[in-house]
C-alpha positions in Angstrom: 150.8 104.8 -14.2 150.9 108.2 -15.5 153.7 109.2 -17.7 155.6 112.7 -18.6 156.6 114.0 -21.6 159.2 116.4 -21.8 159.7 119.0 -24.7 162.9 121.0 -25.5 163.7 123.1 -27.9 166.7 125.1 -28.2 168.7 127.0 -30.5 170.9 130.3 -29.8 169.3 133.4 -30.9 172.1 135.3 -32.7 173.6 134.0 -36.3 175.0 130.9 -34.6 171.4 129.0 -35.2 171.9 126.2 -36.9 168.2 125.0 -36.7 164.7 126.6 -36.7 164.3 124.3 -33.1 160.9 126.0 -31.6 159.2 125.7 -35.3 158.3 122.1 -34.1 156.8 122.6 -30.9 153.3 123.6 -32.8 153.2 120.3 -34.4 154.3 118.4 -30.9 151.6 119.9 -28.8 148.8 118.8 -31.6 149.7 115.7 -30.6 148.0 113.9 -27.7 149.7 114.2 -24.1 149.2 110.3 -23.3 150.8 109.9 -26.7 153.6 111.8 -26.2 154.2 109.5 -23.0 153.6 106.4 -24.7 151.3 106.0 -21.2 147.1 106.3 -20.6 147.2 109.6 -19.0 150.6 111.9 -19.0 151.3 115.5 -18.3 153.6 117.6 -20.4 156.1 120.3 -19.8 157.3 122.6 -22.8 161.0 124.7 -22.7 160.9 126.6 -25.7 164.3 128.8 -26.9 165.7 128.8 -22.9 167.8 131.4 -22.0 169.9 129.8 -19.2 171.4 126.2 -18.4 169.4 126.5 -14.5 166.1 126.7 -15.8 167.1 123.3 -18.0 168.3 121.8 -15.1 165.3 122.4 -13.2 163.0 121.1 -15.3 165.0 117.9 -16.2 165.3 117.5 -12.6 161.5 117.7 -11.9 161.0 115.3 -14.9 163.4 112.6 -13.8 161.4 112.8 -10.5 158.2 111.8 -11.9 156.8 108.6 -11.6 156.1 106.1 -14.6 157.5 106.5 -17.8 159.7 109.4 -18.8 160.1 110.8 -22.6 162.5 113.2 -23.6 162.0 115.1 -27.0 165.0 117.2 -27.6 165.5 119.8 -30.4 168.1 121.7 -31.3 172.6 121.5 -32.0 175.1 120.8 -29.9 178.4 122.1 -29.8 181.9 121.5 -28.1 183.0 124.2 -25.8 186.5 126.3 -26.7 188.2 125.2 -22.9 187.5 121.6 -22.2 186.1 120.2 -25.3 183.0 118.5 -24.0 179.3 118.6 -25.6 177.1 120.9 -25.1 173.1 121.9 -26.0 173.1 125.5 -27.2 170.9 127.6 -25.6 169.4 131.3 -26.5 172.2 132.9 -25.4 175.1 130.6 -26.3 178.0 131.9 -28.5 181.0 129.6 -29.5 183.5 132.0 -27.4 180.5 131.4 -24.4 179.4 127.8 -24.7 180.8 126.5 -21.6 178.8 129.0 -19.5 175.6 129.3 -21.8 175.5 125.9 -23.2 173.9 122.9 -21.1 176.4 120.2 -21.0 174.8 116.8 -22.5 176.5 115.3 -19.2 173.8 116.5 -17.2 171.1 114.7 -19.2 173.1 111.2 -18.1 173.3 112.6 -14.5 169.8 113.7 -14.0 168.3 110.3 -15.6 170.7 107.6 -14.0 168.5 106.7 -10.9 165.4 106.3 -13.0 164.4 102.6 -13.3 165.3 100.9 -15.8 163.6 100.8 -18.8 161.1 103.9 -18.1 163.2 106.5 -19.4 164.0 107.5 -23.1 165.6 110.5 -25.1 164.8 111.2 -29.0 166.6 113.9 -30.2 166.7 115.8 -33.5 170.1 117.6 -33.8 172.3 120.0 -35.5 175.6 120.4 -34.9 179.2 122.2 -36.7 181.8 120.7 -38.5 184.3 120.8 -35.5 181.0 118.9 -33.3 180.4 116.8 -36.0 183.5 115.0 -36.3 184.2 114.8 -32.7 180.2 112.8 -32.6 181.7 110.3 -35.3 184.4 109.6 -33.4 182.4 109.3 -30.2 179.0 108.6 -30.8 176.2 110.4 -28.0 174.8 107.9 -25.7 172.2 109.5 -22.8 173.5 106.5 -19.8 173.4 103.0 -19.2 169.9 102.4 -18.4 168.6 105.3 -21.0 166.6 104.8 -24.5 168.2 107.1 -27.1 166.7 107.7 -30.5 166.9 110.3 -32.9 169.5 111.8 -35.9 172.1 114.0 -35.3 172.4 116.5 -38.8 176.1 117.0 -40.6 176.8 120.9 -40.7 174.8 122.3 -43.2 175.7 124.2 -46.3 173.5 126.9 -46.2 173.5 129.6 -43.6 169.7 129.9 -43.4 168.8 127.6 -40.0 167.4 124.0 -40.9 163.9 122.5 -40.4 164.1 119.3 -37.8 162.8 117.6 -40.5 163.0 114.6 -38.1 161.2 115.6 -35.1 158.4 117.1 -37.7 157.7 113.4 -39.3 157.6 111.4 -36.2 155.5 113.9 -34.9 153.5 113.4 -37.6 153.3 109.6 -37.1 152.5 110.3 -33.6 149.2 113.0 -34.5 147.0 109.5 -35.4 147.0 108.6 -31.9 149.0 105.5 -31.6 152.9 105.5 -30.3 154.6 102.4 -32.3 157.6 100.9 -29.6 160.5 103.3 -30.2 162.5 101.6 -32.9 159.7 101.1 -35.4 158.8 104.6 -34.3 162.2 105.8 -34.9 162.8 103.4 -38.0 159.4 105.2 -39.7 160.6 109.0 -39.0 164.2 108.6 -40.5 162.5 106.7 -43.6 159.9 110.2 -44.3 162.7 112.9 -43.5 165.8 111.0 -44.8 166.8 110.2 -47.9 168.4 106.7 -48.2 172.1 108.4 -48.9 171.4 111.1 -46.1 175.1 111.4 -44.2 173.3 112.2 -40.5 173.9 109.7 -37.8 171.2 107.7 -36.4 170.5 106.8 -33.1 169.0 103.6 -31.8 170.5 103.1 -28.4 168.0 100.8 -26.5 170.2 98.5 -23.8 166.1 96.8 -23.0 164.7 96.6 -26.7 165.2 93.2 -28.2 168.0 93.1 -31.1 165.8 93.8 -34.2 165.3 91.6 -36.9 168.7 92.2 -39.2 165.9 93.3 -42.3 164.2 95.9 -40.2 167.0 98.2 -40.7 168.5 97.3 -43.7 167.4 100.3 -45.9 168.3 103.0 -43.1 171.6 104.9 -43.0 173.2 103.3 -39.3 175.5 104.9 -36.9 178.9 104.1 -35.6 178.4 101.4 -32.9 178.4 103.5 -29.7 181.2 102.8 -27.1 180.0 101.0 -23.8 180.3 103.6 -21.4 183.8 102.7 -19.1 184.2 103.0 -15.1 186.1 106.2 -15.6 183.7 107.6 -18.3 182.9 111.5 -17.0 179.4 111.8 -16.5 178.3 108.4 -16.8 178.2 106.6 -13.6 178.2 102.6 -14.6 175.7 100.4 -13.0 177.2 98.3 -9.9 180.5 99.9 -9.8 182.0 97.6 -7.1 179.9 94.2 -7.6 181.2 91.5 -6.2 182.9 89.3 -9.1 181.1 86.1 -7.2 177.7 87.3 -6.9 174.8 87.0 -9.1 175.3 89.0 -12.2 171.9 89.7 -12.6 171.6 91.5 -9.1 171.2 95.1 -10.1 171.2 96.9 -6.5 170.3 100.1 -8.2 167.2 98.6 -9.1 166.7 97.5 -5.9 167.2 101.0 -4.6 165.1 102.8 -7.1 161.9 100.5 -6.1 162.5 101.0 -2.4 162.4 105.3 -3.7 159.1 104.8 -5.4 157.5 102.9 -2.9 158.4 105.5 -0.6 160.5 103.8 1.7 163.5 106.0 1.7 165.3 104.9 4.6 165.6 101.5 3.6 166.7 102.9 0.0 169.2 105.4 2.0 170.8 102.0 3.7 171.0 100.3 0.9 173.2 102.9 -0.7 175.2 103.2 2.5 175.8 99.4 2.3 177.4 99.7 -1.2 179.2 102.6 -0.3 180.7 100.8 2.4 181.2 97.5 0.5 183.0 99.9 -2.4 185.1 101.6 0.6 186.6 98.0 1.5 187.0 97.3 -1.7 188.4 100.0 -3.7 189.4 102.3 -1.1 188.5 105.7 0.1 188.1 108.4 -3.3 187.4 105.5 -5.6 185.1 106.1 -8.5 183.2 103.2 -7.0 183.0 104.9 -3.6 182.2 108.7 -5.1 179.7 107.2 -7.0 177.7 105.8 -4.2 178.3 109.4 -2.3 176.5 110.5 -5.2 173.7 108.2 -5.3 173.2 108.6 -1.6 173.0 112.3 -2.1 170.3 112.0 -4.8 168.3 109.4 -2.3 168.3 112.4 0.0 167.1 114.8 -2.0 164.2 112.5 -3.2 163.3 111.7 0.5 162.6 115.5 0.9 165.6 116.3 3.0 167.6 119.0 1.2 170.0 119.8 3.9 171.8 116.2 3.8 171.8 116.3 0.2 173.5 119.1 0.4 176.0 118.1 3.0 176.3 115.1 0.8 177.6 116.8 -2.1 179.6 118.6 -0.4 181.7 115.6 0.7 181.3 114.5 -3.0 183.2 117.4 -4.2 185.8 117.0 -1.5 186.5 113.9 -2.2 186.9 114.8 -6.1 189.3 117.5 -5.7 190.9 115.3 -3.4 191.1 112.4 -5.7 193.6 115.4 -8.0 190.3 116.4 -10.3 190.4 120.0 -10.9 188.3 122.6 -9.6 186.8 122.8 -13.2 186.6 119.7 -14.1 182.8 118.6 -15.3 182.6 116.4 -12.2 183.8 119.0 -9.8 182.0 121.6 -10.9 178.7 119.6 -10.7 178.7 118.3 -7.5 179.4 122.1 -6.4 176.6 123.5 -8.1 174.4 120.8 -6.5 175.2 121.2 -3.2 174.4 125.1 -3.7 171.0 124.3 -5.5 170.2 122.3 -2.6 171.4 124.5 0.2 169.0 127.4 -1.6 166.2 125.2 -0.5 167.7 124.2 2.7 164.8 126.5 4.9 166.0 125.7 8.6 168.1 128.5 9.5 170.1 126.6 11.9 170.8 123.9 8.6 171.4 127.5 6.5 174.5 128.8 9.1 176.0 124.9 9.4 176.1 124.7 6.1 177.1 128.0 4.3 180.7 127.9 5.4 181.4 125.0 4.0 180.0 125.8 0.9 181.7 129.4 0.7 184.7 127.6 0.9 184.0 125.0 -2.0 183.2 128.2 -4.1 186.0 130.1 -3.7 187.6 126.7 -5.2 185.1 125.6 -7.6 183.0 128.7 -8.7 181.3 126.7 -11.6 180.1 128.0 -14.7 177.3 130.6 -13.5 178.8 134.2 -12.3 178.8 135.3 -8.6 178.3 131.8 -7.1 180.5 133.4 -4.0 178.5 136.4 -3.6 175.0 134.6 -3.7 176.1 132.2 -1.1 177.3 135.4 1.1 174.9 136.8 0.6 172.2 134.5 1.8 174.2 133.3 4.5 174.8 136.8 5.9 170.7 136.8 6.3 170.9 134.2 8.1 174.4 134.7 10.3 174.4 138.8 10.6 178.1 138.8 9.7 180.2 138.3 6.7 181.3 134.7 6.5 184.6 133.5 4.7 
């Protein structure tokens, strides 16, 4: 099966670069495409320096859609926003007084790759970060998800105030230029060894929840990271896997993994009921505005929005975001705001104009709640609805 590679690199613009990201994208694209993927034929999409956390999105988005095998090569720093203290990728624009808005939040790497089957989807990252960031990643080490491959070194702050080479990136790209991809963690293992010195202080990264454990030798002259935290139930951004399983049933039954084969075999409605089942089961369970029941909201959202049907994946997370705020989240809470913007990215692609005016007051609504991080969010969604209405609505 064809596979996808996709290649970020970002770094602000202004005197906050920490790291000379784009300077390894020359030395990536030398390297075979069906490399890259790890996969006989792949296709590859490039963001180089991106100006605005949207056009991430998109792309991610499109990428985690794919079928077959998904690789993530990430450079570039990540910083903690001033407001709510969560991690984000710094982007051309970003400033420290403007990360919340400019940066793209490292939540929405777990959100956009949690339906992917397991097993097919993995992040290596080469990263810089500040001394505020730094501490704050020892403490919590990054993890991309439950069912996610993450590999990669993140860099202590450096002294000097020229940017940094991803010294990382550069040698495993090197290793990959012969034409062969060794599995991840030898991959990984080799790269650290060329750019690292034995006493280097950067955290490694070798989250694999499918690789076997490795031989205890393998590793033993590598510099290792903190033991990462098992992501909890109430973990923002992170939905868990089976979130109200039965504590009699099989505990090998994954029914996400159930779903996602039903997606790529194209048989959406039976993935749609499956979701419906959980959510109902969860309801029972746990109770209306659960975690367990919001999570299947969301899951059923995302099954509509891969079955082509924008309107009731819009309609979907609108009720997702209802139910948060309900639940006592705040309007900007990561969660929130996320399931607001979602429902506006779909209902921009909603075409029907009948879907368009049953729709947009609802959503006018949520925004004048939950604006989100992008400017004029209200006045887009006005705007377009007045096309479609002939009247100002809200």
């Amino acid at each position: 099966m064809p596979g996808t590679a996709l290649l970020i690199a970002a770094a602000p613009v202004t005197k906050s670069r920490l790291v000379d990201a784009a300077s390894v994208l020359p030395v990536l694209a030398a390297v075979a495409p069906a490399t890259l993927a790890g996969t006989d034929t792949a296709s590859v999409v490039e963001l180089a320096d991106p100006l605005d956390p949207q056009t991430v999105l998109t792309r991610l988005r499109a990428a985690a859609m794919a079928p077959g095998p998904l690789t993530i090569y990430l450079v570039g720093q990540v910083h903690l926003d001033r407001r709510q203290r969560h991690l984000h990728l710094a982007l051309a624009r970003a400033t420290p007084a403007t990360m919340r808005y400019t940066g793209f939040p490292w939540d929405w790497f777990t959100q956009e790759l949690r339906l992917r089957p397991a097993g097919s989807t993995a992040l290596i990252a080469d990263l810089h970060t500040d001394a505020e960031s730094w501490q704050a990643l020892r403490e919590q080490p990054l993890d991309a998800g439950p069912g996610v491959a993450l590999y990669g070194r993140v860099a202590p702050p450096a002294r000097r105030r020229t940017p940094a080479a991803p010294a990382y990136m550069k040698a495993l790209a090197t290793i990959l230029r012969s034409g062969h991809r060794p599995p991840l963690l030898p991959l990984h293992q080799q790269a650290a060894a060329q750019s690292l010195g034995d006493d280097a202080p950067d955290l490694l990264l070798a989250l694999d929840p499918h690789a076997p454990p490795p031989p205890s030798a393998a590793a033993a002259h590598l510099p290792q990271a903190p033991a990462a935290h098992p992501p909890g139930p109430d973990q923002p951004g992170i939905p868990h896997a089976d979130p109200h399983a039965d504590p009699h049933a099989d505990p090998h039954t994954d029914p996400h993994a159930a779903i996602t084969a039903a997606v790529e075999a194209g048989r959406h409605g039976e993935a749609a009921a499956l979701a419906a089942s959980w959510e109902q089961t969860a309801l029972r369970m746990h109770g209306p505005g659960s975690n367990e029941v919001i999570h299947w909201m969301e899951v059923r959202a995302d099954l509509a929005r891969f079955a082509g049907d924008p309107a009731r994946s819009c309609e979907t997370w609108l009720a997702v975001a209802t139910a948060r705020l309900t639940a006592g989240q705040a309007p900007d809470s990561p969660e929130v705001e996320a399931a607001a913007d979602r429902a506006h990215h779909l209902w921009d692609r909603v075409r029907d104009p009948e879907a368009v005016r049953a729709l947009g007051p609802a959503l006018i609504r949520l925004r004048r709640q939950v604006p989100g991080r992008q400017r004029g969010t209200l006045t887009l969604a006005q705007r377009r609805l007045e096309q479609f209405h002939g009247q100002r609505v809200g």
